[in-house]
PADO-359743 format. One record per residue (C-alpha): x, y negated, z; residue in one letter. Coordinates in Angstrom, 2 decimals. Example, Ala and Ser with C-alpha at 12.3 -4.5 7.8 and 13.67 -1.06 7.14 Angstrom:
% residues 2
SITE        c1        c2        c3   residuo
SITE     12.30      4.50      7.80         A
SITE     13.67      1.06      7.14         S
% end
This chain:
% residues 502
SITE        c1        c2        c3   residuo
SITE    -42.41    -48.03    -12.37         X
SITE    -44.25    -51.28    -12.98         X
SITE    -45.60    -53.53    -10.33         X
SITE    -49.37    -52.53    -11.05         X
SITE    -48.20    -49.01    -11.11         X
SITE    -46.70    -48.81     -7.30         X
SITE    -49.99    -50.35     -6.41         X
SITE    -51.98    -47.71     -8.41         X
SITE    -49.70    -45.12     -6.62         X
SITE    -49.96    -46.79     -2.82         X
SITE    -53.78    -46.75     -3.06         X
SITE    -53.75    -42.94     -4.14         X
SITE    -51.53    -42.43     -1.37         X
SITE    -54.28    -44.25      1.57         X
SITE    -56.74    -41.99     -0.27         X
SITE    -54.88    -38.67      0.27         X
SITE    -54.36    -39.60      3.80         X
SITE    -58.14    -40.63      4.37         X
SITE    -57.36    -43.99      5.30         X
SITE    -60.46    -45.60      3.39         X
SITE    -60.65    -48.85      4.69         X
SITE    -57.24    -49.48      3.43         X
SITE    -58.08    -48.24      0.30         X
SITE    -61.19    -50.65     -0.01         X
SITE    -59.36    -53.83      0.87         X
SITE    -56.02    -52.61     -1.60         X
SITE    -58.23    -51.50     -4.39         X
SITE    -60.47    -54.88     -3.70         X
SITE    -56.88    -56.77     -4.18         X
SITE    -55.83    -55.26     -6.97         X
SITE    -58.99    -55.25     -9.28         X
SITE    -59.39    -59.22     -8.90         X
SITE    -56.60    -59.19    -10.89         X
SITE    -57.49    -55.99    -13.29         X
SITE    -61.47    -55.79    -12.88         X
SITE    -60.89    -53.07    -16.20         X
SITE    -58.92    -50.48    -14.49         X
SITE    -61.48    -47.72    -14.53         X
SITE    -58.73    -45.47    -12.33         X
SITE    -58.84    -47.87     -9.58         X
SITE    -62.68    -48.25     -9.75         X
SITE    -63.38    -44.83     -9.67         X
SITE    -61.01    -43.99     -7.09         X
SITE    -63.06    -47.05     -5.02         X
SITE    -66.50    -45.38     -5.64         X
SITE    -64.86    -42.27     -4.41         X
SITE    -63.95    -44.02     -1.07         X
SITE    -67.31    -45.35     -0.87         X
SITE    -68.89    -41.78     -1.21         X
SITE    -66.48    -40.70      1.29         X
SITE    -67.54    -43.14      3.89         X
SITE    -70.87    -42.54      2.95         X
SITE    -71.97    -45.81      1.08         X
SITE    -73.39    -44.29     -1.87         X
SITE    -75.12    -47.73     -2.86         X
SITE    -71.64    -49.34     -3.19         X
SITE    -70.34    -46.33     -5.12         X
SITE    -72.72    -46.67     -7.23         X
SITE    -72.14    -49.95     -7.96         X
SITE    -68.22    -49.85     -8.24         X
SITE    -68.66    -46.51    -10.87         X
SITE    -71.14    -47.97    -12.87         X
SITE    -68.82    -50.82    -13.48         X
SITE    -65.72    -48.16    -14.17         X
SITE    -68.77    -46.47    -16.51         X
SITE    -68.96    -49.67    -18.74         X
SITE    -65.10    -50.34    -18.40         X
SITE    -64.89    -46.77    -20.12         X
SITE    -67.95    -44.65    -21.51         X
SITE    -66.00    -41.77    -21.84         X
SITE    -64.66    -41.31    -18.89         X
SITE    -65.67    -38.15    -17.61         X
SITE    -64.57    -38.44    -14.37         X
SITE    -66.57    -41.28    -13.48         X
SITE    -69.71    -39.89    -15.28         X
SITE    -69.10    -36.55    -12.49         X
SITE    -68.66    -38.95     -9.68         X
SITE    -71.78    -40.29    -10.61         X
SITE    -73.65    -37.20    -10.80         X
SITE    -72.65    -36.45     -7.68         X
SITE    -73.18    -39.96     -5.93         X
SITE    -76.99    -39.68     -7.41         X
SITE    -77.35    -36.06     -5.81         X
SITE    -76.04    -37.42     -2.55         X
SITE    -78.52    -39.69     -2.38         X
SITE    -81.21    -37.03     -3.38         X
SITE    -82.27    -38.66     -6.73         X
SITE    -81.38    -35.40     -8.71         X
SITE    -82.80    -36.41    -12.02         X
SITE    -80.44    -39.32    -12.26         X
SITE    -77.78    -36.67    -10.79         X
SITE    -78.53    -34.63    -13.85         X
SITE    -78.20    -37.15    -16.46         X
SITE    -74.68    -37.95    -15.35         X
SITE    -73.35    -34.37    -15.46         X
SITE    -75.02    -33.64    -18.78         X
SITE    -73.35    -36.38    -20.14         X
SITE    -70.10    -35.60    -18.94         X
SITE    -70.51    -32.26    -20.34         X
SITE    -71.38    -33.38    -23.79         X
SITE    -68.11    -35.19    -23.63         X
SITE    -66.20    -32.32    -22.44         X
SITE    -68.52    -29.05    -22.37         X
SITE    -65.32    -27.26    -20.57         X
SITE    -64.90    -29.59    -17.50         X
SITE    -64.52    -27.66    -14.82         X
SITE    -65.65    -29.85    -11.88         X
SITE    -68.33    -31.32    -13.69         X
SITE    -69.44    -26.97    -14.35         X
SITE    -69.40    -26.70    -10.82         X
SITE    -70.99    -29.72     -9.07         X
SITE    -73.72    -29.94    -12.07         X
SITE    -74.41    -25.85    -10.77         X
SITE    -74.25    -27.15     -7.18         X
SITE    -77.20    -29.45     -8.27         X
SITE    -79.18    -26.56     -9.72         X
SITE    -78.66    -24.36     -6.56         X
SITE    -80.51    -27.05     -4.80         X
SITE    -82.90    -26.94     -7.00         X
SITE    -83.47    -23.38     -6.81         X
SITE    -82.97    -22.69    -10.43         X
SITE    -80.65    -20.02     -9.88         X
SITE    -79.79    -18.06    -12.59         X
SITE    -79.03    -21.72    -14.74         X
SITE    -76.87    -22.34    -11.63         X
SITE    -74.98    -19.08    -11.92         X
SITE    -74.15    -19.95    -15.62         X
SITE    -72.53    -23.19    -15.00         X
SITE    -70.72    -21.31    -12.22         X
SITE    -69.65    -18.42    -14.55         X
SITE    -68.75    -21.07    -17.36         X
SITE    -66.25    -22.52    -15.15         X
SITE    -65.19    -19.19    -13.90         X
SITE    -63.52    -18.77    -17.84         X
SITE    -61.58    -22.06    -17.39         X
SITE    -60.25    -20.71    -14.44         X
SITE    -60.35    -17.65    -12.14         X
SITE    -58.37    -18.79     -9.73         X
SITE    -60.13    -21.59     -8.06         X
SITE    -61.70    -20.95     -4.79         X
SITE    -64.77    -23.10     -4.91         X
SITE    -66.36    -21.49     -8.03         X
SITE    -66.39    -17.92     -6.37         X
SITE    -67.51    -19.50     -3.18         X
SITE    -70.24    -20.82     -5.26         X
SITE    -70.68    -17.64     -6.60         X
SITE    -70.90    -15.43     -3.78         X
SITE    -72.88    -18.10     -2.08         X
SITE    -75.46    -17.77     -5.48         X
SITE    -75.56    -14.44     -5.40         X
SITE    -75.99    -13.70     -1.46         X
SITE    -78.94    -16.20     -2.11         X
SITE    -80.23    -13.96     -4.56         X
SITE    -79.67    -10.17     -2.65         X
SITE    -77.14     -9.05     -4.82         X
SITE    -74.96     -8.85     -1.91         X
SITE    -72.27     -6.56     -3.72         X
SITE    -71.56     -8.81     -6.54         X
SITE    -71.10    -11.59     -3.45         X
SITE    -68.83     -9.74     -1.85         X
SITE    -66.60     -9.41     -5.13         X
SITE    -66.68    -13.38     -4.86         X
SITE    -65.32    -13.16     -1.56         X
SITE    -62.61    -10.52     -1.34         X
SITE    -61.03    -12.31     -4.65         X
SITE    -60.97    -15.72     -2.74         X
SITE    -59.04    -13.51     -0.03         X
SITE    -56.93    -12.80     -2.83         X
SITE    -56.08    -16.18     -3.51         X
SITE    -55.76    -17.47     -0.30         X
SITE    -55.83    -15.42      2.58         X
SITE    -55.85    -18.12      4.87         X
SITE    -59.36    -19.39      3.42         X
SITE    -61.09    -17.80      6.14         X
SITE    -64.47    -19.00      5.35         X
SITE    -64.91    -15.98      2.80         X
SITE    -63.99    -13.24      6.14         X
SITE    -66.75    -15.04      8.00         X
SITE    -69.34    -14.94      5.10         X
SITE    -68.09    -11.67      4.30         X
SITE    -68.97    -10.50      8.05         X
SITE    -72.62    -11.15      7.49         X
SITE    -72.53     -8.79      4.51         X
SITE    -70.97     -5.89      5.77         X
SITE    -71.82     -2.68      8.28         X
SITE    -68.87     -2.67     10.35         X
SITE    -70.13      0.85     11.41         X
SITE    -69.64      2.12      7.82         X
SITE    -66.28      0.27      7.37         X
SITE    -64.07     -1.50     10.18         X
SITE    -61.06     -2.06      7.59         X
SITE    -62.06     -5.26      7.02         X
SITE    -62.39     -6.02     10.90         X
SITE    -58.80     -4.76     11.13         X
SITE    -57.54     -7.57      8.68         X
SITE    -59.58    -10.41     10.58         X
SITE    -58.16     -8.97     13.32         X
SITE    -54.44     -9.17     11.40         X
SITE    -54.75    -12.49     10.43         X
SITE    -55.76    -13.96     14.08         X
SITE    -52.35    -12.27     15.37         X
SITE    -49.99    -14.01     12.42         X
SITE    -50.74    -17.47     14.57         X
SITE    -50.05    -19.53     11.56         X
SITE    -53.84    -20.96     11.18         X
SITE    -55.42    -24.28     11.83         X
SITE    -58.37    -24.46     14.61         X
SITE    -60.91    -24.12     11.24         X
SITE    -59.21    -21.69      9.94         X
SITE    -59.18    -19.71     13.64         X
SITE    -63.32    -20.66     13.75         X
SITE    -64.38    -18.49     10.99         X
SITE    -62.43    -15.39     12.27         X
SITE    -63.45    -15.76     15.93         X
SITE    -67.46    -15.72     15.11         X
SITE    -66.03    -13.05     12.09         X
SITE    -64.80    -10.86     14.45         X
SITE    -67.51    -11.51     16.74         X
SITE    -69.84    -10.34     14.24         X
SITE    -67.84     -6.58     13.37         X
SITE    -67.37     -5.90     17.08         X
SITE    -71.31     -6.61     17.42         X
SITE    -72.17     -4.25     14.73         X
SITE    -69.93     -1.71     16.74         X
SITE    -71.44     -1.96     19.67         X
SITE    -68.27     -3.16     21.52         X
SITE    -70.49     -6.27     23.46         X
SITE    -67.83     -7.19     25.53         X
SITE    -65.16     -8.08     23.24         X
SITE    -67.55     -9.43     20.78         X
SITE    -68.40    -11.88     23.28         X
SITE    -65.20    -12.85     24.13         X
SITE    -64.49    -13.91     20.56         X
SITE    -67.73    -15.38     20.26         X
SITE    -66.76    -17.94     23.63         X
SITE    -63.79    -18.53     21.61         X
SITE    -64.88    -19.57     18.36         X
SITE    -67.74    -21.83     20.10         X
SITE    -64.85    -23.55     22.37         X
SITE    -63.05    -24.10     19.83         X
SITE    -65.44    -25.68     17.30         X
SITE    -67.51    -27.50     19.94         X
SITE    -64.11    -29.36     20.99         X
SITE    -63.40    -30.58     16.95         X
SITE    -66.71    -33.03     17.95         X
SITE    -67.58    -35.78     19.50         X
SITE    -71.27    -34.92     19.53         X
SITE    -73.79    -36.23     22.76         X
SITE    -76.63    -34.50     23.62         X
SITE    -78.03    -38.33     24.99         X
SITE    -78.63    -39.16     21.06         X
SITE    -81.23    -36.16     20.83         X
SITE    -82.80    -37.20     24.46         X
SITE    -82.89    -40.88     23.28         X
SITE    -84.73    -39.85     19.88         X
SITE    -87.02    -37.88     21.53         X
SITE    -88.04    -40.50     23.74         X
SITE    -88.34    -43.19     21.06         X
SITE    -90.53    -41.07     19.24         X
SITE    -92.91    -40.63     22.64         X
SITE    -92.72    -44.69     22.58         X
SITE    -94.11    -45.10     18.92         X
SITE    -96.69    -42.37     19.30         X
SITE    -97.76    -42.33     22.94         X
SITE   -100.72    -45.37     21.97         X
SITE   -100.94    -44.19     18.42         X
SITE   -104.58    -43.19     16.70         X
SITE   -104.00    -40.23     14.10         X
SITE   -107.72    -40.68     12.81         X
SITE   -107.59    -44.40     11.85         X
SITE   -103.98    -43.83     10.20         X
SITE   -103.79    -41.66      7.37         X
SITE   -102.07    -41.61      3.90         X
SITE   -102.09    -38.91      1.40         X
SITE   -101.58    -38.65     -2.08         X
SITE   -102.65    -35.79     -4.49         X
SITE   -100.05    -33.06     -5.16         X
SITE    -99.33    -29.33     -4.18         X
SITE   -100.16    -28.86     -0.28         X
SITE    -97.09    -28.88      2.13         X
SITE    -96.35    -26.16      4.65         X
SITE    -93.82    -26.97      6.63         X
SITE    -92.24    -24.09      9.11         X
SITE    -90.15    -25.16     11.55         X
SITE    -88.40    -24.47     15.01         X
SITE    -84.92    -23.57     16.42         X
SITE    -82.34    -21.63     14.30         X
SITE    -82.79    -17.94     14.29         X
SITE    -86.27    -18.03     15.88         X
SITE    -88.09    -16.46     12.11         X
SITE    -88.35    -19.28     10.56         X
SITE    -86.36    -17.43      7.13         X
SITE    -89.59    -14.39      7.96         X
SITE    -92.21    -16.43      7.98         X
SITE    -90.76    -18.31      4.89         X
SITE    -90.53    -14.86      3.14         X
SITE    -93.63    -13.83      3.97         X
SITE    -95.75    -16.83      2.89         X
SITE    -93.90    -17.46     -0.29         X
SITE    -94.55    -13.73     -1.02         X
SITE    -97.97    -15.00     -1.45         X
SITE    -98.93    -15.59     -5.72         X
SITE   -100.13    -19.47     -4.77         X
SITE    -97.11    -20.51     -2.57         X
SITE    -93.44    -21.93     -3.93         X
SITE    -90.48    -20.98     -1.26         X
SITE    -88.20    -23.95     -1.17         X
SITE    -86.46    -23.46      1.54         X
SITE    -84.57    -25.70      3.71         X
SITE    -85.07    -29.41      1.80         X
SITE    -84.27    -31.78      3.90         X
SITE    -85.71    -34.37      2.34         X
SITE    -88.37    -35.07      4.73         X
SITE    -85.33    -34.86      7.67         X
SITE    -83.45    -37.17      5.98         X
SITE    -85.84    -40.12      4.69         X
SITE    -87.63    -39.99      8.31         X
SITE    -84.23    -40.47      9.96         X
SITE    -83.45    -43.43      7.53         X
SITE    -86.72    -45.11      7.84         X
SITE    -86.84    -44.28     11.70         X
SITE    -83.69    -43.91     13.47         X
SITE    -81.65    -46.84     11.53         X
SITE    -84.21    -48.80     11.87         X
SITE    -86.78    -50.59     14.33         X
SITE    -89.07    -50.45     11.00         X
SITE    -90.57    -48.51      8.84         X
SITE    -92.49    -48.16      5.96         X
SITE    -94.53    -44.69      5.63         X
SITE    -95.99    -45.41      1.89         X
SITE    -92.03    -45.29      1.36         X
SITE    -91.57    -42.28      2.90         X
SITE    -94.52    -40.23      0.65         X
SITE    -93.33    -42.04     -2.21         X
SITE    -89.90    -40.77     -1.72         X
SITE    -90.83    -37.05     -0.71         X
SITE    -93.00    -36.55     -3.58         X
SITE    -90.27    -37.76     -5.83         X
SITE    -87.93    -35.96     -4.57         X
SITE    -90.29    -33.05     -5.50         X
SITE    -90.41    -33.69     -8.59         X
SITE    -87.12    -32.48     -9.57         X
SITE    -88.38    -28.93     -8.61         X
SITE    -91.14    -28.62    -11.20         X
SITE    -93.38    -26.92     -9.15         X
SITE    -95.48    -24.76    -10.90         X
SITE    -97.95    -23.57     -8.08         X
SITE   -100.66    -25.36     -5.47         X
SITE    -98.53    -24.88     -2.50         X
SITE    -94.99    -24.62     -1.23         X
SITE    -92.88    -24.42      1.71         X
SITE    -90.55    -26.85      3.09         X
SITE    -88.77    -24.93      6.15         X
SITE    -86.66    -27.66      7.22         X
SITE    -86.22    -26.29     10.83         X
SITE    -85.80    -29.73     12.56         X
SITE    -88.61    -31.19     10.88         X
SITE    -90.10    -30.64     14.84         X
SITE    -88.98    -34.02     15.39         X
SITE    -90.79    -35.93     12.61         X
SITE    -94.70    -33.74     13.25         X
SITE    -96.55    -37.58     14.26         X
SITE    -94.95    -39.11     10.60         X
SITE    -96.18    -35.63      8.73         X
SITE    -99.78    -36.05     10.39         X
SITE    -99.56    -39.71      8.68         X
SITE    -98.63    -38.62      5.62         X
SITE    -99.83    -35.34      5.03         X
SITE   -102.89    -34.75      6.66         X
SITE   -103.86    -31.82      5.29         X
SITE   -100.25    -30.18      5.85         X
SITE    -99.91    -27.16      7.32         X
SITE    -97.02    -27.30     10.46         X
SITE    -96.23    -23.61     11.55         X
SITE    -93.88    -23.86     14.44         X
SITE    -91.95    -20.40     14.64         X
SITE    -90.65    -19.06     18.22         X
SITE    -89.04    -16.01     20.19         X
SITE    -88.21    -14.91     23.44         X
SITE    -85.93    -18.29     24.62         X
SITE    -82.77    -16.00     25.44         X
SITE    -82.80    -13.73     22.57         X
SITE    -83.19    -16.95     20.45         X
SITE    -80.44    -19.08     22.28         X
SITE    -78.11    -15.91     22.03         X
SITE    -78.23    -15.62     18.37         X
SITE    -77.38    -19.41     17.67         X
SITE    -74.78    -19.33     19.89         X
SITE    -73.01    -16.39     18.32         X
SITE    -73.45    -17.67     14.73         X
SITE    -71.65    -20.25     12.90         X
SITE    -73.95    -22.89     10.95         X
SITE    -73.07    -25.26      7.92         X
SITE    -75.36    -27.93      9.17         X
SITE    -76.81    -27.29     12.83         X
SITE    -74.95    -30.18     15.42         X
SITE    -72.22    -29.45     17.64         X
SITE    -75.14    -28.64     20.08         X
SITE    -74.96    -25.23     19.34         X
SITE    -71.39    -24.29     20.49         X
SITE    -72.05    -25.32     24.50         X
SITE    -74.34    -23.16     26.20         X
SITE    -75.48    -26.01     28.55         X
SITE    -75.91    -28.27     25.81         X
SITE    -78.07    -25.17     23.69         X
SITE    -79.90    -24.57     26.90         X
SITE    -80.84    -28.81     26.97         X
SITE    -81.49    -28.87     22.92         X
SITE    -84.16    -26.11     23.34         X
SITE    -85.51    -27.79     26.34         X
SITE    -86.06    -30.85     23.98         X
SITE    -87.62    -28.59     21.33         X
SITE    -89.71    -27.32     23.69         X
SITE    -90.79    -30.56     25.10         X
SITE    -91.40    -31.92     21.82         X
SITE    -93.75    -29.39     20.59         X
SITE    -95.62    -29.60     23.72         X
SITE    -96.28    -33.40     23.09         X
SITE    -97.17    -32.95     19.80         X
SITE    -99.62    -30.27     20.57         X
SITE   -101.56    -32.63     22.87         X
SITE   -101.71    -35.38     20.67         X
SITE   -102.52    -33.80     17.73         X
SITE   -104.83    -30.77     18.74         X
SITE   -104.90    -28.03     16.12         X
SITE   -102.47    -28.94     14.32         X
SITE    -99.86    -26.70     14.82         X
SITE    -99.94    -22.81     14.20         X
SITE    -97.48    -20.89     16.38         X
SITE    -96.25    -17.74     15.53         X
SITE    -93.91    -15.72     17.68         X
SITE    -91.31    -13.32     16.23         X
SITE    -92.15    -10.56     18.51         X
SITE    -95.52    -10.59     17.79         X
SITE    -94.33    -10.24     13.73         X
SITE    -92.63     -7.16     14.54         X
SITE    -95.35     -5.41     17.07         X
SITE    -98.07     -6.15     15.25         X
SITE    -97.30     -7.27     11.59         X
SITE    -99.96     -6.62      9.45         X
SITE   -102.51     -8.45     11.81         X
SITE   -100.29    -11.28     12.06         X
SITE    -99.10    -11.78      8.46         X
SITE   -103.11    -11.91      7.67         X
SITE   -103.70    -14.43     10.18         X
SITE   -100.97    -16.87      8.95         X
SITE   -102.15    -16.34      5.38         X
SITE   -105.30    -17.59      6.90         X
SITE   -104.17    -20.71      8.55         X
SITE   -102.01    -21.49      6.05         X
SITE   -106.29    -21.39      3.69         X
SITE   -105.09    -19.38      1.41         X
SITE   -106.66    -16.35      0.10         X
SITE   -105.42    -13.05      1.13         X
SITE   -102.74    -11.58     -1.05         X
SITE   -101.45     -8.01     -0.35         X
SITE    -97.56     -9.00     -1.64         X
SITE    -97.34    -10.61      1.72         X
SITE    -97.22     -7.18      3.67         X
SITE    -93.76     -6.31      1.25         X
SITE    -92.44     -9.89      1.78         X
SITE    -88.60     -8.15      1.61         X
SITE    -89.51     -7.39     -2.16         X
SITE    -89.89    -10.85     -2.20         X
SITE    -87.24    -12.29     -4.99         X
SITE    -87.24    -16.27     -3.62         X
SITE    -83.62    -17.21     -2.79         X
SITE    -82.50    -17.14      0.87         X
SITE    -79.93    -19.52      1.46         X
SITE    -80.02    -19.11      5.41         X
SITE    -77.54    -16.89      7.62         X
SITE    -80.79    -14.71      7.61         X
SITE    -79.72    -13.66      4.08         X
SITE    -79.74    -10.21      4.91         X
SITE    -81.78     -9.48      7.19         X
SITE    -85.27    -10.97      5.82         X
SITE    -84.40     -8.82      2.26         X
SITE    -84.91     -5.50      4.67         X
SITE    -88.72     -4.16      6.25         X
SITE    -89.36     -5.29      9.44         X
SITE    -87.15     -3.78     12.60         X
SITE    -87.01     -4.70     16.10         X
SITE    -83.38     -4.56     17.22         X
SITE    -82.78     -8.48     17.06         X
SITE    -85.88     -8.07     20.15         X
SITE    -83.90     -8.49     23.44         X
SITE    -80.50     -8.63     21.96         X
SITE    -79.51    -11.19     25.05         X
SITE    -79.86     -8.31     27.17         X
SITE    -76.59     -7.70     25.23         X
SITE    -74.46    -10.12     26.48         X
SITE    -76.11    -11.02     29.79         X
SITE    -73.75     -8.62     31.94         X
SITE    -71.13    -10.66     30.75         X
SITE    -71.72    -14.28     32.13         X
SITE    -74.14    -15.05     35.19         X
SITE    -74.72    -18.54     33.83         X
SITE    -75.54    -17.65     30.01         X
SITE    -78.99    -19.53     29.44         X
SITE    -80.10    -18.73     33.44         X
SITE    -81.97    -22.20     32.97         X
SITE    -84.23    -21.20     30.35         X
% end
């Protein structure tokens, strides 16, 4: 092996072992003296991404792009270093490209469906995902794309395939028994509980791999009734992932007050930007508090687009504002609205039900006057119970403590009740209880808030054919029922200090 080649094969090494900065300053070496190898530079723009500096892998992969135009690699990594930083139509470009190149790739099949997911086109997602499924059935993240497509889409069975082939292939690749738990009626069928169960007792998984099964199992023993033990795995699996952070609740308190700073002297009326194009409603609140209902229900309705979760508005707000003493708000519209344009939206309205978009209701007065804000609640306990026995892609460590869950609320609450009395009625709440007691009266008033004309399809929002891409999957796809009402009275029996200060 040459000299350049143990180099090659030492950088590879740093990368496998996630020890980027090494890689960086090696790579950095190295390609002073060979700025053409397109290996090296594409393994740098992969460090980059990993770390998070999308700008500089962009830079580093454009230069392996004009080393070599046909590398296809490099043309992927760039399709996914434009969707990480939310410019899909770039993104797109990229994975096209690579595909003309090599129509078979198998990555590039799978991140360019990824991108359409997002997008909600979901039936061209499910044929990139089905295309690489023929180059091979054996790899693990095209079913879990698959089943995650499908579950999206209420064809729960053809999920569930997805997910008992992946335990197939890997047993130990718990994350399929977890999503699987959400899909099943342990009532009907336990056997699957008693492999969970199985697989805890062989004591050969990681702390991950132990996470899924915990809240798994916590999830089968629920559906049988068995509250006690339920809740025992439930403590377990929250321990146990809340210990693989280093999360601080004092970095949601400090937000939260430097938001009061910038808007406690500010004038809404004499500060306004808007630009024309489809009318935002944004629904937002805690996790598991409706917000996947009311979503159903309003994009039931024959003017309004269900998009889902974007985070778009999150994520530019926290850029502009939280990593920085400035900010420029004509940046922030100009970004949203072109990030919207990768969803062709074909109707007047559309949802954005980025749940902690509670935090950023003073920059969406700014910039959206006309915006609707619906801010969705339920009973405090019930609601703080069903986080804490759920496992979330996204949601911060803040919801495996149930001190910390008890302060995050109390900042949500506090939040909402600022904004309310700086920016009088401006926000619609709905309460989940109220949905269920009296649904037909309240579906008609939040069609009314929201201006629109009254449409009927509202009333049969579980007919309703949007994807779902929440852990309310399966529940918003059925007619309304009341048994998620006092569930805490569950699991209160069972610890004196669950929640007692909310």
């Amino acid at each position: 092996m040459n000299k350049n080649n143990q180099i090659i094969q030492k950088i590879i090494n740093l990368f496998n072992v996630k020890d980027f900065e090494k890689v960086i300053e090696t790579a950095q070496i190295f390609l002073k003296k060979n700025p053409e190898n397109d290996f090296v530079l594409n393994l740098l723009g992969l460090t980059f991404q990993q770390i998070k500096k999308f700008d500089n892998a962009e830079i580093v992969l454009m230069r392996a792009l004009q080393v070599n135009s046909d590398n296809v690699s490099v043309l992927n990594n760039l399709g996914n270093n434009f969707k990480y930083k939310f410019e899909f139509e770039k993104s797109k470009e990229f994975y096209i490209n690579a595909l003309k190149k090599n129509p078979d790739h198998t990555q590039v099949l799978l991140n360019y469906g990824n991108l359409q997911f997002i997008l909600n086109k979901n039936l061209e997602a499910l044929e990139l995902f089905e295309k690489a499924l023929l180059t091979n059935n054996e790899i693990i993240p095209i079913h879990l794309n698959l089943a995650i497509t499908q579950q999206s889409l209420g064809n729960f069975k053809k999920a569930k395939e997805h997910l008992y082939k992946i335990n197939e292939i890997d047993p130990k690749f718990t994350r399929a028994d977890k999503m699987i738990s959400l899909l099943e009626d342990y009532n009907k069928n336990d056997t699957h509980l008693k492999l969970m169960i199985k697989k805890l007792e062989k004591n050969d998984l990681d702390d991950n791999q132990k996470i899924y099964l915990y809240f798994g199992i916590g999830k089968a023993l629920e559906d049988k009734k068995n509250f006690k033990e339920a809740f025992d795995y439930i403590k377990l699996g929250n321990k146990l992932k809340r210990s693989t952070s280093n999360y601080s609740i004092k970095k949601d308190q400090e937000l939260v007050d430097k938001i009061k700073d910038q808007f406690n002297d500010f004038n809404f009326d004499t500060n306004k930007k808007e630009k024309n194009f489809p009318s935002p409603i944004f629904i937002l609140g805690m996790p598991r508090s409706g917000t996947s209902l009311v979503e159903q229900i309003i994009s039931s309705h024959e003017n309004v687009e269900g998009l889902g979760e974007l985070n778009l508005f999150n994520k530019i707000a926290e850029n502009e504002f939280v990593k920085g003493s400035k900010y420029d708000l004509e940046h922030i519209i100009n970004n949203y609205y072109k990030l919207l344009e990768s969803f062709n939206l074909k109707k007047d309205n559309f949802t954005d039900k980025t749940l902690l978009n509670f935090f950023w209701i003073g920059f969406i007065k700014i910039c959206f006057p006309s915006a609707k804000i619906i801010n969705c609640s339920r009973n405090p306990k019930d609601n703080c119970i069903s986080i804490y026995k759920n496992l979330f892609d996204h949601e911060g460590a803040w919801c495996y403590d149930e001190m910390e869950l008890t302060e995050y609320y109390k900042l949500y609450q506090d939040l909402i009740i600022y904004w309310k009395k700086k920016i009088p009625n401006f926000i619609y709440d709905i309460k989940y209880e109220n949905i269920i007691n009296n649904s037909e009266n309240e579906i008609k008033n939040l069609i009314k808030f929201c201006d629109l004309k009254w449409d009927k399809k509202c009333l049969s929002f579980n007919e309703n054919k949007t994807a779902i891409k929440t852990l309310s999957v399966n529940q918003v796809r059925k007619k309304i029922y009341s048994s998620s009402v006092n569930s805490f009275d569950n699991y209160k029996k069972f610890s004196s200090d669950l929640f007692k200060d909310l």
